[in-house]
C-alpha positions in Angstrom: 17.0 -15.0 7.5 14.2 -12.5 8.1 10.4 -12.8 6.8 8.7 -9.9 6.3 4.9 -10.7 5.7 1.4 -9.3 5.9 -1.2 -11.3 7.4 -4.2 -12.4 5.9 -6.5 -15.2 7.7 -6.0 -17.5 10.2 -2.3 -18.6 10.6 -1.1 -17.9 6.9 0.5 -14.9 5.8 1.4 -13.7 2.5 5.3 -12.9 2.4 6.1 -9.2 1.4 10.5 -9.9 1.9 13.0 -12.3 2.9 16.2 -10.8 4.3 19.8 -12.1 4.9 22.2 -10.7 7.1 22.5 -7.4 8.9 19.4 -5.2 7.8 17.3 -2.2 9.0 13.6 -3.0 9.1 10.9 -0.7 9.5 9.2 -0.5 13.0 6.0 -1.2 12.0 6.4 -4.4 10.0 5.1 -8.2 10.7 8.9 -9.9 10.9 10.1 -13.6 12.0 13.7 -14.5 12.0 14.7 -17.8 11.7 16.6 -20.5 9.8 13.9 -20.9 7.0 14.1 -23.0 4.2 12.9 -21.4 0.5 10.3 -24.2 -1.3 11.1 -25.0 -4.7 9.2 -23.0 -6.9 6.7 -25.0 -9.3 6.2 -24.6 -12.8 2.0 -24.5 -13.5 0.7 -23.5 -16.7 -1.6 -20.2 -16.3 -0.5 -20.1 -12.3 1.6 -17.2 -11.2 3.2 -18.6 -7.6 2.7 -17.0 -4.1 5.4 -16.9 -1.5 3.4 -17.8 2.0 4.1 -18.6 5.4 2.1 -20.6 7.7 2.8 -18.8 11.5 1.8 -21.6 13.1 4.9 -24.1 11.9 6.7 -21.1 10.3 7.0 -23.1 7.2 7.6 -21.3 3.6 5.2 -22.7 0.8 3.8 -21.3 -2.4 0.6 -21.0 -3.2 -0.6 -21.0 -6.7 -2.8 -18.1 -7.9 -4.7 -18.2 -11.6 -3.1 -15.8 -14.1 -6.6 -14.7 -15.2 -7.4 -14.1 -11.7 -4.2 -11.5 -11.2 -4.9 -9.7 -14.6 -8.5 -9.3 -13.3 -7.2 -7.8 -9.9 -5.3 -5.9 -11.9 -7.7 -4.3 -14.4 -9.8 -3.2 -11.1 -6.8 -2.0 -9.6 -6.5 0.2 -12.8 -9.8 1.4 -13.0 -9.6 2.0 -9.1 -6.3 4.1 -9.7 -8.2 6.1 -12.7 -11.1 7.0 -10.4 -9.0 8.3 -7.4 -7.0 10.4 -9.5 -10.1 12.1 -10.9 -11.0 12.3 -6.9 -7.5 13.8 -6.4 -7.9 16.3 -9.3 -11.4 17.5 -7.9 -10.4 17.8 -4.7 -6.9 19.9 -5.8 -8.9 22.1 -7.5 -11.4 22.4 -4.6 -8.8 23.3 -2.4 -7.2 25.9 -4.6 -10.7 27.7 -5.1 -10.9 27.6 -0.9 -7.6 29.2 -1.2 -8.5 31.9 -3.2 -11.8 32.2 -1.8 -10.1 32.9 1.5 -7.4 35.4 0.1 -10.1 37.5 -1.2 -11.6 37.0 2.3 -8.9 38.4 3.7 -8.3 41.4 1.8 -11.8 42.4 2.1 -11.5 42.2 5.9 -8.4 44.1 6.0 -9.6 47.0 3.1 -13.0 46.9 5.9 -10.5 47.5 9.0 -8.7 50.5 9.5 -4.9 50.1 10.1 -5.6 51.8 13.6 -8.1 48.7 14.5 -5.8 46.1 13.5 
């Protein structure tokens, strides 16, 4: 088994994939390999579970995040999302209006320029 994870503080790590068997990882990634054992998932009222791995012992163990907590992070996220696509839209239209700005540029220059010059 392979356990792909990103690292947070400390020794623990919060688990991004678990792999069996012959796989093609991406270069870049965090990975251990080894014979791991999955916890047993708990059922908590209002807690959404978190697949972790300590790197010290390489043990698997959830961690238990409040519901209210995630839909929070999430309504940032969302408003987050909202105001970098404005961003994106500004700065598209930004860069088309450089575009044109330098196409005009251009003709100018060459309509300034005699073909002879050029």
């Amino acid at each position: 088994m392979i356990v792909a994870y990103a690292k947070e503080t400390g020794s623990t790590a919060l688990v991004t994939g678990v792999y069996y068997g012959e796989v093609v990882l991406p270069e870049d990634g965090n990975y251990i390999e080894g014979a791991f054992e999955l916890p047993q998932q708990g059922d908590l009222p209002n807690l959404d579970p978190v697949l972790k791995i300590d790197l010290s012992t390489t043990i698997l163990y959830y961690d238990y995040v409040s519901r209210d907590s995630v839909f929070a992070q999430l309504g940032d996220l969302q408003k987050k999302l909202t105001e970098a696509e404005g961003i994106n839209k500004r700065l598209a239209e930004e860069s088309n209006a450089n575009q044109l700005a330098l196409m005009e540029l251009h003709m100018l220059v060459l309509s300034v320029v005699s073909p002879d010059e050029g």
